[in-house]
C-alpha positions in Angstrom: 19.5 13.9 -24.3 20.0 11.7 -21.5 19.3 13.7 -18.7 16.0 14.2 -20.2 15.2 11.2 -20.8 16.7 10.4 -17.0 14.0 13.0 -15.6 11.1 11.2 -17.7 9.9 8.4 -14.7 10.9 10.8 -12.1 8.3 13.6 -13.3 6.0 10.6 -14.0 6.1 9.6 -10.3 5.9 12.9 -9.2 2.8 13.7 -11.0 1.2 10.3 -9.8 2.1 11.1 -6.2 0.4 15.0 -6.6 -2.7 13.6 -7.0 -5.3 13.7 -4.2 -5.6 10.1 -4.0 -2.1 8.7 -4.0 -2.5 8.0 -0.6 -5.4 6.4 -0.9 -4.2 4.2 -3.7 -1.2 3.5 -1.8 -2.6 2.1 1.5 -5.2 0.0 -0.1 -2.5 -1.5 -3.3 0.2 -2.4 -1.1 -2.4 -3.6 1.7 -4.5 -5.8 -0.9 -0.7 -7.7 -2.3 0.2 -8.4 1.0 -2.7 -10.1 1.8 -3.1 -11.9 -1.6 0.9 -13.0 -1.4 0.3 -14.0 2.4 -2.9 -16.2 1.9 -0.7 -17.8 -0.9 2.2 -18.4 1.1 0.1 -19.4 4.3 -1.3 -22.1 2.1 2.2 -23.3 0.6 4.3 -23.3 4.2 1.4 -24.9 6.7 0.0 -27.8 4.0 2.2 -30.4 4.9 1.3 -29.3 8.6 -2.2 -29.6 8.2 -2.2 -32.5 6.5 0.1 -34.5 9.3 -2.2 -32.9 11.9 -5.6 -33.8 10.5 -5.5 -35.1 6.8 -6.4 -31.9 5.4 -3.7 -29.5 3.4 -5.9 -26.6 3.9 -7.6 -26.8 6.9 -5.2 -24.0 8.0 -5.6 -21.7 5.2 -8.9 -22.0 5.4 -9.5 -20.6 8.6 -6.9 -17.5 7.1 -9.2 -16.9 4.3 -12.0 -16.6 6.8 -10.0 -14.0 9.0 -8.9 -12.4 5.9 -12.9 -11.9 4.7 -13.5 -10.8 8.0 -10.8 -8.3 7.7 -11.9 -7.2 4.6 -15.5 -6.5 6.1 -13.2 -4.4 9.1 -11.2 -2.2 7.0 -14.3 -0.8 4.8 -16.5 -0.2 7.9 -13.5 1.3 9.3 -13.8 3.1 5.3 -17.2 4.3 5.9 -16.8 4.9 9.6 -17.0 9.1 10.6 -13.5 10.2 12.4 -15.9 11.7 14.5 -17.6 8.6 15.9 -14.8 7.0 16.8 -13.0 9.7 18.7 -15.8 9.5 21.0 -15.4 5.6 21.0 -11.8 5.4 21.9 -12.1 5.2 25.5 -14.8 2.6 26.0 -13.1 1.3 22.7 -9.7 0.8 24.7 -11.9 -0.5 28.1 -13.4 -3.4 26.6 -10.4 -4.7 25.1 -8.1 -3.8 28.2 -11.0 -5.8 30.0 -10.6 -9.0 27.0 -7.1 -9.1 28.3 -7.4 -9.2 32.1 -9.7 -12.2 31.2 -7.0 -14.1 29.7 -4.9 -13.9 33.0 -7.7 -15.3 34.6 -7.6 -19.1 35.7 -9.4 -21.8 33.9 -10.4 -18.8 30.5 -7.2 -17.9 29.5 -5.5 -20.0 27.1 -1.9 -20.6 27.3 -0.1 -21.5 23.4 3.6 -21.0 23.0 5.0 -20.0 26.6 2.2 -16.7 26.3 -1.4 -16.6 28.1 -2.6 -14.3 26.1 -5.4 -16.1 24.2 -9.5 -16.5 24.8 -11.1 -19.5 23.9 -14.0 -19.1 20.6 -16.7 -21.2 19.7 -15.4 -23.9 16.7 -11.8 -24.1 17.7 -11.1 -20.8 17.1 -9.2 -18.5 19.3 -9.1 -14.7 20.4 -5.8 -12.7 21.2 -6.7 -9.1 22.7 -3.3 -8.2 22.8 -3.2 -7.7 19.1 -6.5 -5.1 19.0 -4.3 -3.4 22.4 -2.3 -2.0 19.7 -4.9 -0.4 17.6 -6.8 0.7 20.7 -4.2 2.3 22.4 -3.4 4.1 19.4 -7.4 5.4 18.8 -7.1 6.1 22.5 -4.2 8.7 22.3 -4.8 9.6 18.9 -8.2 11.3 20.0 -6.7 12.5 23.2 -3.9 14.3 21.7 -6.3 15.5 19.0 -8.9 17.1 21.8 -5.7 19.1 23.6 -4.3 20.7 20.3 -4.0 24.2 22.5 -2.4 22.3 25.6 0.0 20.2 23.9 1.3 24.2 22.8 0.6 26.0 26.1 3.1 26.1 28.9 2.3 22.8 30.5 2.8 21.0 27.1 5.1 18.8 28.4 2.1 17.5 31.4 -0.2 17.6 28.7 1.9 15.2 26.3 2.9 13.0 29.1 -0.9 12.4 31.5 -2.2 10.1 31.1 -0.7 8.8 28.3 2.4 7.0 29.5 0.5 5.5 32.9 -2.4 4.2 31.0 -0.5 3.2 27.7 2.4 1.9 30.0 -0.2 -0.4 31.8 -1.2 -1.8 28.8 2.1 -2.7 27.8 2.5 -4.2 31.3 -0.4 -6.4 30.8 1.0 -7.9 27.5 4.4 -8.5 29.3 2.6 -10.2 32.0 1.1 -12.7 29.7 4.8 -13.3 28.5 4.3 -11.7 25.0 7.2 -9.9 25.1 7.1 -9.4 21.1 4.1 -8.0 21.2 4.5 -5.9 24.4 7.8 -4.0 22.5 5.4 -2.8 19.3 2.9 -1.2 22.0 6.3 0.7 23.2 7.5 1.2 19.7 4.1 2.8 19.2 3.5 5.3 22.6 7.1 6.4 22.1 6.5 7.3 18.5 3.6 8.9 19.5 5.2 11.2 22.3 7.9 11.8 19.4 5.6 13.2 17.0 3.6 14.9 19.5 6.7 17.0 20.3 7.8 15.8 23.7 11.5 16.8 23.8 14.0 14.9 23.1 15.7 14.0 27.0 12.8 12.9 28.1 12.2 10.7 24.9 16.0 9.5 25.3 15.4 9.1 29.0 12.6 6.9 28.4 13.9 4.7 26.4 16.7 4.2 28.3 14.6 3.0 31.2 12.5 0.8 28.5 16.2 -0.8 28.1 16.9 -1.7 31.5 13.6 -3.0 32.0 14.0 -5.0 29.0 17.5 -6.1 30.4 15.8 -7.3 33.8 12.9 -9.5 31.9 15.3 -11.3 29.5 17.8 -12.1 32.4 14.8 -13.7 34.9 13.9 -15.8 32.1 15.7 -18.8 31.0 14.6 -19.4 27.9 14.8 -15.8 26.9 18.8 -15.8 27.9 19.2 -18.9 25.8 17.5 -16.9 22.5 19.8 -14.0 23.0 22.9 -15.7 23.4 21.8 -18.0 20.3 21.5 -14.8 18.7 24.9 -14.0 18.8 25.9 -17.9 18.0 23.4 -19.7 17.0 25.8 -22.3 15.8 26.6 -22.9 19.7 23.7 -24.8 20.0 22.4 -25.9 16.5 19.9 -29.0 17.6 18.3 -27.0 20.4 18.2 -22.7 20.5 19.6 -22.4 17.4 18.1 -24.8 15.4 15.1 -22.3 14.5 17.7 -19.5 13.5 19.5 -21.5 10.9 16.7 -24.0 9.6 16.1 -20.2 8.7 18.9 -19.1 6.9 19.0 -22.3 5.2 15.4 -21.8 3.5 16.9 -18.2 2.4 20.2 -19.6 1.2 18.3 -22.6 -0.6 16.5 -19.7 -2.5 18.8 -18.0 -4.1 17.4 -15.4 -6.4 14.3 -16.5 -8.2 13.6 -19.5 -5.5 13.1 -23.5 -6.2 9.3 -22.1 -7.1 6.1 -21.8 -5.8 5.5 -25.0 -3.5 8.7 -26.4 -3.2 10.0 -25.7 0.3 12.2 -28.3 1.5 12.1 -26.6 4.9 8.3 -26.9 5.8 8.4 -30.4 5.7 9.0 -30.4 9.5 12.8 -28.7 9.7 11.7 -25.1 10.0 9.3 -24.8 13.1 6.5 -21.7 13.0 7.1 -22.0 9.0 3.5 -20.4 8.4 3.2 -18.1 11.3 6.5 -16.3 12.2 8.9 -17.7 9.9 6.8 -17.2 6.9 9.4 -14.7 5.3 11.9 -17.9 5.1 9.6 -19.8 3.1 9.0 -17.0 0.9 12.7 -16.4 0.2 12.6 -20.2 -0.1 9.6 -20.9 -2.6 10.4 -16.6 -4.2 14.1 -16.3 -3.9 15.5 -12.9 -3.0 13.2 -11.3 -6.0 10.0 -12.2 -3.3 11.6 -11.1 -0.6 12.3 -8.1 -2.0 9.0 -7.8 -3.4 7.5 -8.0 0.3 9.9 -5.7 1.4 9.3 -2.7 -1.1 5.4 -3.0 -0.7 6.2 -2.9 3.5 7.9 0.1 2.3 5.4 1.7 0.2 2.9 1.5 3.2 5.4 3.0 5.6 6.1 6.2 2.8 2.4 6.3 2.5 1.4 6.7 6.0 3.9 9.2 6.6 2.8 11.5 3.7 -0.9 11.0 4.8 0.3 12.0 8.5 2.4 15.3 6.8 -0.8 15.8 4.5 -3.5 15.8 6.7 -5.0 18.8 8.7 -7.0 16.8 11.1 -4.8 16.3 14.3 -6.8 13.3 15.1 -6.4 11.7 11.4 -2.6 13.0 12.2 -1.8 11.3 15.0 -3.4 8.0 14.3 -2.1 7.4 10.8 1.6 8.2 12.9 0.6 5.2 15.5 -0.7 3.0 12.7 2.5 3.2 10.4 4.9 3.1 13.7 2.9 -0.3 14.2 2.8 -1.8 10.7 6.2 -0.4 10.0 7.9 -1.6 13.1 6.2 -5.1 13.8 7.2 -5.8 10.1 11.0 -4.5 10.6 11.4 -7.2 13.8 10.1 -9.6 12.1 12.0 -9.6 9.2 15.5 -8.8 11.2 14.7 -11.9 13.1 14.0 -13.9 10.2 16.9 -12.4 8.6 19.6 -13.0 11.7 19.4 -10.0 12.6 17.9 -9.7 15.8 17.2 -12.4 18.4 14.2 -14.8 17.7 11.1 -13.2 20.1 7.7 -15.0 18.1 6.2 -12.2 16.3 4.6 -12.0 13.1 5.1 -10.7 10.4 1.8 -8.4 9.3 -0.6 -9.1 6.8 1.2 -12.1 5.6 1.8 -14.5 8.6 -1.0 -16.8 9.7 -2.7 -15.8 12.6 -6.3 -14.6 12.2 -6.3 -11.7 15.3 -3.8 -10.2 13.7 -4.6 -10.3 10.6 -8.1 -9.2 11.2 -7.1 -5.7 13.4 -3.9 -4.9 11.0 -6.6 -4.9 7.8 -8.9 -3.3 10.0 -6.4 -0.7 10.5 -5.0 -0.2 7.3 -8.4 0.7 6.3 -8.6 3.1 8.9 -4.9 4.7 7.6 -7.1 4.5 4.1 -9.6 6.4 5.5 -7.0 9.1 7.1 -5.9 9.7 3.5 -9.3 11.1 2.4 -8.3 13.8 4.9 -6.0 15.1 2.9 -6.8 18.6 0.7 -9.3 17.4 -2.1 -8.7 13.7 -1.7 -12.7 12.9 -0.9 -13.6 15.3 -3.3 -11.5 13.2 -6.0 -13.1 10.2 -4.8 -16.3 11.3 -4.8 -16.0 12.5 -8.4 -14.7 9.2 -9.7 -17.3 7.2 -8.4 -20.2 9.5 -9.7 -17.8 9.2 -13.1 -18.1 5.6 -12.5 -22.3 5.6 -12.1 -22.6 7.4 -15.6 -20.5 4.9 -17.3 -22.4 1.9 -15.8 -26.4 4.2 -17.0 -25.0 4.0 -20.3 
């Protein structure tokens, strides 16, 4: 009787997840908490900020909400936008933005914040950082290459084919990002062309070859740099230096350790008041375990998982190689950028300033990541009889509304 009773919710969620638009449903569910919970907690960790900066509590939330509106218009023209169309876009796509980010090396345009010049100056106080659309262009970019040599990447020069010009003109970009000292950012680009040449069947020495080299390189940038030697080794002890290199770490663990399970509720960070630096932009999980407890934490870390499960079943579902290949780079991205995050927030890796998606503030990203979601939304309606399903609910929905 039990066993029966056991197999109940499992046949449930297997029926759920047969239907054409699980996918679908996935993507845009988990995408649309994240971004409710992260305008929420945005709010909560920077008001005490805002108001010792200008008098305003939500002067900095505000300008989220308006990224977040303008991401919401991005991921449903990405929802309406034809596979087709932007194929043909990805390499001007990938030029202009390759083009926004020589423009911040430049003298006297490029905006140094944080140790990285990797900003443009906007009209209003507002600021641009190409790095972050880099990642969704590259991926565009070799998504539609890889999709236009389906015969090559299976001939006998596969392994050319895989590898020109991917890894020059990907690695450049990634270059770029390290030379405006974003080193965070720069290892999700490499995260993402290495998944890429994974998926795309490039054999395993060369991918364990490459990312060997990748490790060296790494090696070389954190030893010429000072500050980055001081992170690492705080990393390993951050009670070594607790008022300076590791006073970021544990002001961390601290806000997770005040938390407990259910958290001191909604509002009630200690830690924002001043002790936790970056508490709204790349500390944000700390507040949340904080404000949440280890239930919220959790919470964020099952919907970060439900987008990662349902990019891969769009990628395995899916039999457009383009659609293929770029829901692969999008969930590499989303998946990876959110798992550095959260081991750095967690102790877990050493402290390199990079967000976590969809919830920390920062209106670039925020804007490209729901831009791309919606375009891993639109990938699932490639899947057998998803945009027939939709299309049948929606004239469903038009004969309810007549009557």
């Amino acid at each position: 009787m039990s066993t029966t009773t056991d197999r109940r919710p499992t046949e449930a969620l297997r029926r759920v997840l047969e239907r054409p638009l699980a996918s679908y449903q996935l993507v845009l569910g988990a995408s649309a908490l994240l971004v409710g919970l992260g305008l929420v907690m945005v709010l909560s960790a920077s008001s005490v900020l805002a108001f010792r900066s200008g008098g305003n509590s939500y002067a900095i939330v505000t300008k989220q909400v308006l990224f977040a509106v303008l991401g919401l218009a991005g991921a449903y023209a990405a929802l309406k936008l034809p596979l087709s169309f932007l194929r043909r876009a990805a390499a001007p796509l990938l030029g202009i933005v390759v083009l926004l980010m020589l423009m911040t090396l430049v003298p006297g345009i490029g905006v140094e914040v944080g140790g990285n010049r990797n900003w443009l100056p906007l009209a209003g106080g507002f600021r641009l950082q190409p790095s972050e659309f880099a990642k969704l262009a590259i991926i565009i970019w070799i998504a539609a290459l890889y999709a236009k040599r389906q015969k090559a990447l299976h001939g006998r020069r596969s392994t050319h084919a895989m590898l020109m010009p991917v890894v020059p003109i990907a690695g450049a970009v990634a270059g770029l990002v390290v030379l405006q000292k974003d080193l965070g950012t720069a290892l999700v680009l490499f995260a993402v062309i290495f998944g890429l040449l994974w998926a795309v069947g490039l054999p395993r020495k060369l991918v364990a070859a490459g990312a060997a080299l990748l490790g060296v390189a790494l090696v070389l940038l954190v030893a010429t740099a000072p500050h980055r030697v001081d992170r690492l080794f705080n990393f390993i002890d951050p009670m070594s230096d607790p008022d300076r290199t590791g006073y970021q770490a544990i002001h961390s663990m601290m806000a997770l350790a005040t938390g407990g399970f259910w958290g001191v509720g909604l509002g009630g960070s200690r830690q924002k008041w001043g002790a936790l630096p970056n508490a709204h932009t790349d500390f944000i999980l700390s507040v949340v375990g904080e404000e949440l407890g280890l239930f919220g934490t959790l919470i964020v870390l099952i919907l970060f998982v439900v987008l990662t499960v349902a990019g891969v079943r769009i990628a395995l579902r899916t039999r457009d190689p383009f659609a293929h290949y770029l829901a692969i780079g999008i969930t590499v991205w989303i998946s990876v950028q959110a798992a550095i995050n959260i081991g750095m927030v967690l102790g877990l890796l050493p402290v390199i300033g990079i967000t976590l998606p969809l919830m920390s503030y920062g209106g670039s990203s925020l804007l490209v990541t729901m831009t791309a979601l919606g375009l891993l939304a639109r990938c699932a309606l490639t899947e057998p009889g998803a945009e027939r399903a939709l299309s049948t609910r929606r004239s469903t929905r038009r004969k309810q509304a007549v009557r």
